[in-house]
N, CA, C, O and CB atoms as a CASP TS submission, in Angstrom:
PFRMAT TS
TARGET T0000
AUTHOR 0000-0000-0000
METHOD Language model
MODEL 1
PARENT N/A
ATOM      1  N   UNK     1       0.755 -19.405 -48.254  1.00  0.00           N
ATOM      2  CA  UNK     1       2.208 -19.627 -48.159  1.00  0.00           C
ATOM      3  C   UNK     1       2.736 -19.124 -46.815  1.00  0.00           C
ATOM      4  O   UNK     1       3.641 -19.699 -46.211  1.00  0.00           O
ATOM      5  CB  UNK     1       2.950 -18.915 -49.326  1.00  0.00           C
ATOM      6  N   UNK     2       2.114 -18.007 -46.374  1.00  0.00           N
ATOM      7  CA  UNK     2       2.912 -17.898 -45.248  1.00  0.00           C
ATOM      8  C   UNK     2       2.098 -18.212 -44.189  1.00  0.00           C
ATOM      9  O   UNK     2       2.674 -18.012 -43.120  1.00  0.00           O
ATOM     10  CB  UNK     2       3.531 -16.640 -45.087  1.00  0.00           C
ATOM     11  N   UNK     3       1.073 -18.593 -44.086  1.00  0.00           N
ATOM     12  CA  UNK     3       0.592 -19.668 -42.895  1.00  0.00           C
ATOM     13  C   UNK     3       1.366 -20.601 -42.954  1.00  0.00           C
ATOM     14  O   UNK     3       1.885 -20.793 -41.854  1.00  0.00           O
ATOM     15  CB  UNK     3      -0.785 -20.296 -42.933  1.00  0.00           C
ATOM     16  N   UNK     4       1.706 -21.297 -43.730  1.00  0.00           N
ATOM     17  CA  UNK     4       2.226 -22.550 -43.875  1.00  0.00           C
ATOM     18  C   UNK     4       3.721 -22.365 -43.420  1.00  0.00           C
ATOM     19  O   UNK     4       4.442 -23.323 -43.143  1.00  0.00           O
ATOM     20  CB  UNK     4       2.030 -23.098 -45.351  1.00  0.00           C
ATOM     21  N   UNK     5       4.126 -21.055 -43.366  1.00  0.00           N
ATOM     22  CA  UNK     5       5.897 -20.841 -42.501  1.00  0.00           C
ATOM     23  C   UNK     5       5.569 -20.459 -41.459  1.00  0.00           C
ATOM     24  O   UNK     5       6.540 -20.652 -40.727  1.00  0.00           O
ATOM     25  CB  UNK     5       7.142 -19.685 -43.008  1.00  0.00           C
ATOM     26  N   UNK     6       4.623 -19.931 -40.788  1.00  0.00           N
ATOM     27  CA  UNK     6       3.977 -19.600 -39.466  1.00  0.00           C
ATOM     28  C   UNK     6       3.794 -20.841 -38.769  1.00  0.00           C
ATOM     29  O   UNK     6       4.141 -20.884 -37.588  1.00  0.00           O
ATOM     30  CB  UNK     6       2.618 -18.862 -39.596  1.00  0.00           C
ATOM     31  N   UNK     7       3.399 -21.659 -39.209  1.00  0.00           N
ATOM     32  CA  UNK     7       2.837 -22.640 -38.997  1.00  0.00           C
ATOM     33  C   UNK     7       4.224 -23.892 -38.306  1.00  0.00           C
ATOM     34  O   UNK     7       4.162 -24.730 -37.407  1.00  0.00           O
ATOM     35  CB  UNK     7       2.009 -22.918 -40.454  1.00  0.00           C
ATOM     36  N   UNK     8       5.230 -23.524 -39.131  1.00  0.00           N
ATOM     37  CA  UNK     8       6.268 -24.391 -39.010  1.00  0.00           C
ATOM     38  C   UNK     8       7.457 -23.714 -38.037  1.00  0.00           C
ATOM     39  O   UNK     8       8.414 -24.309 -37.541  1.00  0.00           O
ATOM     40  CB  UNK     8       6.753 -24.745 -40.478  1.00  0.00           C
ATOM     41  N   UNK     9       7.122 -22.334 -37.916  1.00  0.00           N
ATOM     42  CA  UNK     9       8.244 -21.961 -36.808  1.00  0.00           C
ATOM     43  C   UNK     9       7.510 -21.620 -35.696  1.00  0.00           C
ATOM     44  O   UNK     9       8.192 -21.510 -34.677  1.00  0.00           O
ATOM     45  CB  UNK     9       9.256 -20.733 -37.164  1.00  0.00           C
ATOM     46  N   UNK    10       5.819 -21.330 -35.524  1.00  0.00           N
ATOM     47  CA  UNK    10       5.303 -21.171 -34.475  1.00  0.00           C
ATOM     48  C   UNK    10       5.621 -22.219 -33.510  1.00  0.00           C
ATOM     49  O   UNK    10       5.704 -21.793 -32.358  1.00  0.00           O
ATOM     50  CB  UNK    10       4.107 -20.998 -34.687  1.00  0.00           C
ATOM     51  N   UNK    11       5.875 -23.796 -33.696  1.00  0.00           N
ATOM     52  CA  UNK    11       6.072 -24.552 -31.843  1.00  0.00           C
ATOM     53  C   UNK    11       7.791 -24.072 -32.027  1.00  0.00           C
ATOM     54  O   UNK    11       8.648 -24.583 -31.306  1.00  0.00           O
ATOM     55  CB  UNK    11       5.691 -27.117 -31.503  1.00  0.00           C
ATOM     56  N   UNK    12       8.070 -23.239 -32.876  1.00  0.00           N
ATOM     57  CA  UNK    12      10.070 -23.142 -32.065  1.00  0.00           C
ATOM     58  C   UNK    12       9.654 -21.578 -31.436  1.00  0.00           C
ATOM     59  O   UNK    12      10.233 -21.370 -30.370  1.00  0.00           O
ATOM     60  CB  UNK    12      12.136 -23.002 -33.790  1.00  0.00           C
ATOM     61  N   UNK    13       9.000 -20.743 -31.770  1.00  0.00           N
ATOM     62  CA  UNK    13       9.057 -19.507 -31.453  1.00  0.00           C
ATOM     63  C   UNK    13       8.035 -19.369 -30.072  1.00  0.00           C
ATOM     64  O   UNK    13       7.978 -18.302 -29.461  1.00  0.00           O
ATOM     65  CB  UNK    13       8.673 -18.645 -32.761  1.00  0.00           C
ATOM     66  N   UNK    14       7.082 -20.804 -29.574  1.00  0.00           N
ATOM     67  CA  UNK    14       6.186 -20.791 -28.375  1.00  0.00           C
ATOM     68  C   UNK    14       6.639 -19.786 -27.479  1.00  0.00           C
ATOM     69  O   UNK    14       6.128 -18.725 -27.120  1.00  0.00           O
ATOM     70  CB  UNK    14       6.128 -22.112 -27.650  1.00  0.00           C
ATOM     71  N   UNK    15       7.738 -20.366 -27.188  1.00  0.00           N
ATOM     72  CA  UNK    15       8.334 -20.840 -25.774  1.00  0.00           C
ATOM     73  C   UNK    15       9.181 -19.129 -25.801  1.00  0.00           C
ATOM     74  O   UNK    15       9.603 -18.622 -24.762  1.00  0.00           O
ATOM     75  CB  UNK    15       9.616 -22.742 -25.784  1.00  0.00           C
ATOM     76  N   UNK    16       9.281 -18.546 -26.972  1.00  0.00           N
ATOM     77  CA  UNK    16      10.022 -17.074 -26.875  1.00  0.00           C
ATOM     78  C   UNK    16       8.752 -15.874 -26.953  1.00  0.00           C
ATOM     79  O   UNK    16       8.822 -14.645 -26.948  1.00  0.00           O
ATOM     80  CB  UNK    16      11.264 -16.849 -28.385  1.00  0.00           C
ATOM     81  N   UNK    17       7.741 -16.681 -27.016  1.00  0.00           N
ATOM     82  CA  UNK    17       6.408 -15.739 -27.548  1.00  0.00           C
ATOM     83  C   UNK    17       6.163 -15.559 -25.945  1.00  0.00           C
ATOM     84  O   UNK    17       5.945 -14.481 -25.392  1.00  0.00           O
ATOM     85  CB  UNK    17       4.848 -16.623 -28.712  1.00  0.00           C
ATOM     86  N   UNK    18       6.251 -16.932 -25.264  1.00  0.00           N
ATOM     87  CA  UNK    18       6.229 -17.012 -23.932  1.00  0.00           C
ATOM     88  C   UNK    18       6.504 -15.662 -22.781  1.00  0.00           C
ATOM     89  O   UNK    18       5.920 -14.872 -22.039  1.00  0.00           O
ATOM     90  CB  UNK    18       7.168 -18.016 -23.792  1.00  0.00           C
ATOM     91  N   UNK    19       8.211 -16.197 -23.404  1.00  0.00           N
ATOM     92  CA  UNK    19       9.174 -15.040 -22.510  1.00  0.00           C
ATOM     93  C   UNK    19       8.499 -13.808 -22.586  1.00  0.00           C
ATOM     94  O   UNK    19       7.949 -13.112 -21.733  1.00  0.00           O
ATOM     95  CB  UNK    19      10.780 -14.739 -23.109  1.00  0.00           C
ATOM     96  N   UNK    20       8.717 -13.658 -24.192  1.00  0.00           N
ATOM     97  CA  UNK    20       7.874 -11.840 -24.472  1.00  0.00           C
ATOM     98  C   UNK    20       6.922 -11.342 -23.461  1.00  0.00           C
ATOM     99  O   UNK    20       6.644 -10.451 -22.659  1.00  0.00           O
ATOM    100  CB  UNK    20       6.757 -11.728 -25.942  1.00  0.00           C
ATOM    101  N   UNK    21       6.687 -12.152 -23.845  1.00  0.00           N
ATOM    102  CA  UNK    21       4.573 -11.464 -23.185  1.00  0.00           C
ATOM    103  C   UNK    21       4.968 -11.408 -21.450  1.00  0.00           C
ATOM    104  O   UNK    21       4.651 -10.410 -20.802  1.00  0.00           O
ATOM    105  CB  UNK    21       2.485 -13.393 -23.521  1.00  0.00           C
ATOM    106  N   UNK    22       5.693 -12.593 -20.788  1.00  0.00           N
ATOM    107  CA  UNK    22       6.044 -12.157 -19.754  1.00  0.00           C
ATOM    108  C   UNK    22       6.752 -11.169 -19.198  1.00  0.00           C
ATOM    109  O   UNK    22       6.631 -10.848 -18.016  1.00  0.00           O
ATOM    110  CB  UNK    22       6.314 -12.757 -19.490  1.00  0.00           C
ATOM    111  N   UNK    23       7.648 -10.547 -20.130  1.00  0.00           N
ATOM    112  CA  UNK    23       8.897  -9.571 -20.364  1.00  0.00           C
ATOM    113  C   UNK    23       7.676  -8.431 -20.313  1.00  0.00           C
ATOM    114  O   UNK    23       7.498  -7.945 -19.196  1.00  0.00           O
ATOM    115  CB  UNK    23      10.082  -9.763 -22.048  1.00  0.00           C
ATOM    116  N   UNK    24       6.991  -8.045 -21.167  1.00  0.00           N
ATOM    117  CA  UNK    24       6.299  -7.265 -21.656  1.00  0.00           C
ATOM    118  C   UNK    24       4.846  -6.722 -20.354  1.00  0.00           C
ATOM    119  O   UNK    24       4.522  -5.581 -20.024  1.00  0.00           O
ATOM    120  CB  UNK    24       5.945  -8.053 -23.080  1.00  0.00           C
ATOM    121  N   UNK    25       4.288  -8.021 -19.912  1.00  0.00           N
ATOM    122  CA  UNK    25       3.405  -8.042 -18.536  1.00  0.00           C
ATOM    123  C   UNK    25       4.105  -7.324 -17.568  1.00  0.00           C
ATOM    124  O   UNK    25       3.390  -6.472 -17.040  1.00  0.00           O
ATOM    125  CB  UNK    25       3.112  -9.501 -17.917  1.00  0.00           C
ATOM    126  N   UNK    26       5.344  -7.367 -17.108  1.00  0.00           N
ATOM    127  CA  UNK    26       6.016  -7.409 -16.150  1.00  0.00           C
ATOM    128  C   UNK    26       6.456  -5.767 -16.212  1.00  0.00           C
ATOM    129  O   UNK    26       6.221  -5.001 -15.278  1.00  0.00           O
ATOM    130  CB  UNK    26       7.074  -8.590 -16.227  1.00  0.00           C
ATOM    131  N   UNK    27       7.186  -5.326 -17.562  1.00  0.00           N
ATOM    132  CA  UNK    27       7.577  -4.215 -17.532  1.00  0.00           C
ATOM    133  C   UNK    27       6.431  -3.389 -17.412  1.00  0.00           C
ATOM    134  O   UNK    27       6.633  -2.345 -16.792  1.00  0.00           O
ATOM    135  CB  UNK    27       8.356  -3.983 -18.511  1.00  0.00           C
ATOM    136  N   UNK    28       4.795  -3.652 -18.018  1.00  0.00           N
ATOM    137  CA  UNK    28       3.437  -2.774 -18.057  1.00  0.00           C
ATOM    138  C   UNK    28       3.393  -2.767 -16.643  1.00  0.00           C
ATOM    139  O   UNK    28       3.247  -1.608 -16.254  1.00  0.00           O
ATOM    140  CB  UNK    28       1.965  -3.398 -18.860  1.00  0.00           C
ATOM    141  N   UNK    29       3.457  -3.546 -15.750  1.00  0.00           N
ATOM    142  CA  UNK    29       2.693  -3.938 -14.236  1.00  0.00           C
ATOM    143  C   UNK    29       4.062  -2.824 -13.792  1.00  0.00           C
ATOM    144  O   UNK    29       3.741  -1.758 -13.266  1.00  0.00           O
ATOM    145  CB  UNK    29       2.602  -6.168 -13.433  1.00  0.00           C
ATOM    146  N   UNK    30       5.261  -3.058 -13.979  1.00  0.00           N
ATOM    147  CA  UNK    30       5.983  -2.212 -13.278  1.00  0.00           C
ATOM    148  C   UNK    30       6.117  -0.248 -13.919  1.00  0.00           C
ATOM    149  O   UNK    30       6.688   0.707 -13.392  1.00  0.00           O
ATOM    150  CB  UNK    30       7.440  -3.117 -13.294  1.00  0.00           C
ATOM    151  N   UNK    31       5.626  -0.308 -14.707  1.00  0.00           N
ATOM    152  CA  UNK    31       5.757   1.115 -15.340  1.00  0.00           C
ATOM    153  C   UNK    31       4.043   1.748 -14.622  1.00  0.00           C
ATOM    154  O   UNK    31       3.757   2.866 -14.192  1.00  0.00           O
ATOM    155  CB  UNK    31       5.930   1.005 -17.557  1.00  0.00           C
ATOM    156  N   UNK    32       3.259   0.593 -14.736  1.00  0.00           N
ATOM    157  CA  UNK    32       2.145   1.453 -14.101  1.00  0.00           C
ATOM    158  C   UNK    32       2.008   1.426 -12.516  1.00  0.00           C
ATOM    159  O   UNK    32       1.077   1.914 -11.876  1.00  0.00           O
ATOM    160  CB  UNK    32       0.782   0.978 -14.682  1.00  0.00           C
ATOM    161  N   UNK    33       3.417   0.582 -11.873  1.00  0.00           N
ATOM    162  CA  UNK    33       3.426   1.580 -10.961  1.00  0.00           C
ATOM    163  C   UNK    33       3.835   2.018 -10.599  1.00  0.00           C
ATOM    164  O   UNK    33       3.479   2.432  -9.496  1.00  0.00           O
ATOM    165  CB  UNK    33       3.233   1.694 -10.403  1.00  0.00           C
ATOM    166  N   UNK    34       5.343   2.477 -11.328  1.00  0.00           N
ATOM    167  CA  UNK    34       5.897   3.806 -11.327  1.00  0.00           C
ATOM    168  C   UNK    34       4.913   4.825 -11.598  1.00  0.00           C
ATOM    169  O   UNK    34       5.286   5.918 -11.172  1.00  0.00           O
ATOM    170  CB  UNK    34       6.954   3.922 -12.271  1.00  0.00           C
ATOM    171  N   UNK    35       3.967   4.841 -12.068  1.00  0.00           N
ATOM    172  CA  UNK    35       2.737   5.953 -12.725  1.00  0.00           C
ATOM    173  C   UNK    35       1.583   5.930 -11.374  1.00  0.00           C
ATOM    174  O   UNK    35       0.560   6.614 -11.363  1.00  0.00           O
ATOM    175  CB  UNK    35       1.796   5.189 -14.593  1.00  0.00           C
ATOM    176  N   UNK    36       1.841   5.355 -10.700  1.00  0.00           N
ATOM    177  CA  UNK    36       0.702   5.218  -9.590  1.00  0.00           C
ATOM    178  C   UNK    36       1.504   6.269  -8.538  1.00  0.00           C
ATOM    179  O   UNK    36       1.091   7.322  -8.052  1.00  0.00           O
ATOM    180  CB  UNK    36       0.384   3.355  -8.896  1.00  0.00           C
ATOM    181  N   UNK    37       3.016   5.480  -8.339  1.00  0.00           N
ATOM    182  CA  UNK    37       3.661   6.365  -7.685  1.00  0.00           C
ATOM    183  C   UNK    37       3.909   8.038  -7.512  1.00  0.00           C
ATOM    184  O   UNK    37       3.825   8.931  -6.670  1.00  0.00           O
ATOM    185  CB  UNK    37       4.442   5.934  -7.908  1.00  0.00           C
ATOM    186  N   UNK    38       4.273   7.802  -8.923  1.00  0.00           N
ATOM    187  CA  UNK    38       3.844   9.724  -8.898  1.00  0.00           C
ATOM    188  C   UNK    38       2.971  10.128  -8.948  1.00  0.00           C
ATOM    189  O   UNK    38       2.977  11.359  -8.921  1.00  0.00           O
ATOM    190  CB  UNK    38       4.132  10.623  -9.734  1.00  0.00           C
ATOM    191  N   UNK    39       1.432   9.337  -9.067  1.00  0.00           N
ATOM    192  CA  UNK    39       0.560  10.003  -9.042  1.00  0.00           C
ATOM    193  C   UNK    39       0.443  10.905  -7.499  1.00  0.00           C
ATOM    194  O   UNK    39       0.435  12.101  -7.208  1.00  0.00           O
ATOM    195  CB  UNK    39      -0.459   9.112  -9.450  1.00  0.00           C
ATOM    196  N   UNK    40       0.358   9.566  -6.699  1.00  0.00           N
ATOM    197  CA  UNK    40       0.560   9.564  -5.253  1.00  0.00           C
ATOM    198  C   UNK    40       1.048  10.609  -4.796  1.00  0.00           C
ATOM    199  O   UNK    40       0.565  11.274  -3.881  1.00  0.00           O
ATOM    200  CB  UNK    40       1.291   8.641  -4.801  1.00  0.00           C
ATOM    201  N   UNK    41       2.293  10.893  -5.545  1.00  0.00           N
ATOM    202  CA  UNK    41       3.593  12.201  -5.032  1.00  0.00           C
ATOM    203  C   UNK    41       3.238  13.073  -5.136  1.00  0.00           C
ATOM    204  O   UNK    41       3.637  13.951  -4.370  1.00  0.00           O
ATOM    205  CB  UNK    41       4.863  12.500  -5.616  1.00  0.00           C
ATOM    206  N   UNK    42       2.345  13.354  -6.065  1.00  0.00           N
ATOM    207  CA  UNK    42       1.680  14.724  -6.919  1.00  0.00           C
ATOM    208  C   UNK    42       0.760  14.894  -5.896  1.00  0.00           C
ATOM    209  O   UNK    42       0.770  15.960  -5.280  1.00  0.00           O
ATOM    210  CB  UNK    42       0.899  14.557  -8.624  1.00  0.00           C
ATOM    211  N   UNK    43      -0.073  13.980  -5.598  1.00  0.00           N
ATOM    212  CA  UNK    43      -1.438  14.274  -4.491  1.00  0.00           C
ATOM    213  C   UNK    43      -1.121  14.901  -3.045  1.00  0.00           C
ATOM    214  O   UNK    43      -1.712  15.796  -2.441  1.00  0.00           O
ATOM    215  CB  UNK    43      -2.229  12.747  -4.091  1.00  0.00           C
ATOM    216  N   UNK    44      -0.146  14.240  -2.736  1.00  0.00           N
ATOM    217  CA  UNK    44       0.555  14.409  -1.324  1.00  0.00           C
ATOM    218  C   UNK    44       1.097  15.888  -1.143  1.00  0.00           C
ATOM    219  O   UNK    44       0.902  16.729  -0.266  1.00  0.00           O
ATOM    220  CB  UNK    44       1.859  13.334  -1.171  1.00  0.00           C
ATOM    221  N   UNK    45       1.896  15.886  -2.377  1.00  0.00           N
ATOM    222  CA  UNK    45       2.412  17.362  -2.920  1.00  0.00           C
ATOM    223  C   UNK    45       1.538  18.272  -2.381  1.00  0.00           C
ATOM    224  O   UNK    45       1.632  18.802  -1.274  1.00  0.00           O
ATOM    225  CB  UNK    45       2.426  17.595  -4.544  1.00  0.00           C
ATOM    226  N   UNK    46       0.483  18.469  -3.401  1.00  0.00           N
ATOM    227  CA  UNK    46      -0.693  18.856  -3.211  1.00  0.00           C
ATOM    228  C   UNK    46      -1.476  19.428  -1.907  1.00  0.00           C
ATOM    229  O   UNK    46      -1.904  20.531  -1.568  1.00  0.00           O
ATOM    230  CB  UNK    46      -1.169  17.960  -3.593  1.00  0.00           C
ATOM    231  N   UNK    47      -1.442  17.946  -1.272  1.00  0.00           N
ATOM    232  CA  UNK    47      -1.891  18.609   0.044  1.00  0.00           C
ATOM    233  C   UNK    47      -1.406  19.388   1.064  1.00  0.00           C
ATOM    234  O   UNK    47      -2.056  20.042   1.879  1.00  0.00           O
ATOM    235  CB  UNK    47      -2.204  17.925   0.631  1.00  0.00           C
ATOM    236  N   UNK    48       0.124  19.241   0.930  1.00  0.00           N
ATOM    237  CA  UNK    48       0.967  19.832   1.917  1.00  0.00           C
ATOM    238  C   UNK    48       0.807  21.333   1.863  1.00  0.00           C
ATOM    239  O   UNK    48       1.076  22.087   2.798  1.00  0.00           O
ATOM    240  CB  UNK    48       2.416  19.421   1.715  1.00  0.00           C
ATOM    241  N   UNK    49       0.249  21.770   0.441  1.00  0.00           N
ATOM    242  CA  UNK    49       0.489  23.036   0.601  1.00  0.00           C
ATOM    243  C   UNK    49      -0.773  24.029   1.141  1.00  0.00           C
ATOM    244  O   UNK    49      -0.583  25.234   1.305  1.00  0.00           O
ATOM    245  CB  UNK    49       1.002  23.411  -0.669  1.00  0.00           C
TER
END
């Protein structure tokens, strides 16, 4: 039964499954490199002293 409602709203929900995952790629790619960044800051930190 509920394949069969999966089934019938999965081609309306494609195209938002779409967005997601791009929404979702985009914020991972940008949070890890905010996380690269400070890593960076921390290292630099580091050396100065």
């Amino acid at each position: 039964m509920l394949f069969l409602v999966i089934t019938q709203i999965y081609p309306v929900t494609y195209q938002w499954t779409d967005m997601f995952f791009i929404v979702v790629a985009t914020s991972t790619v940008l949070s890890g490199a905010d996380y690269m960044w400070i890593w960076i800051k921390q290292v630099i930190l580091q050396e100065r002293r």
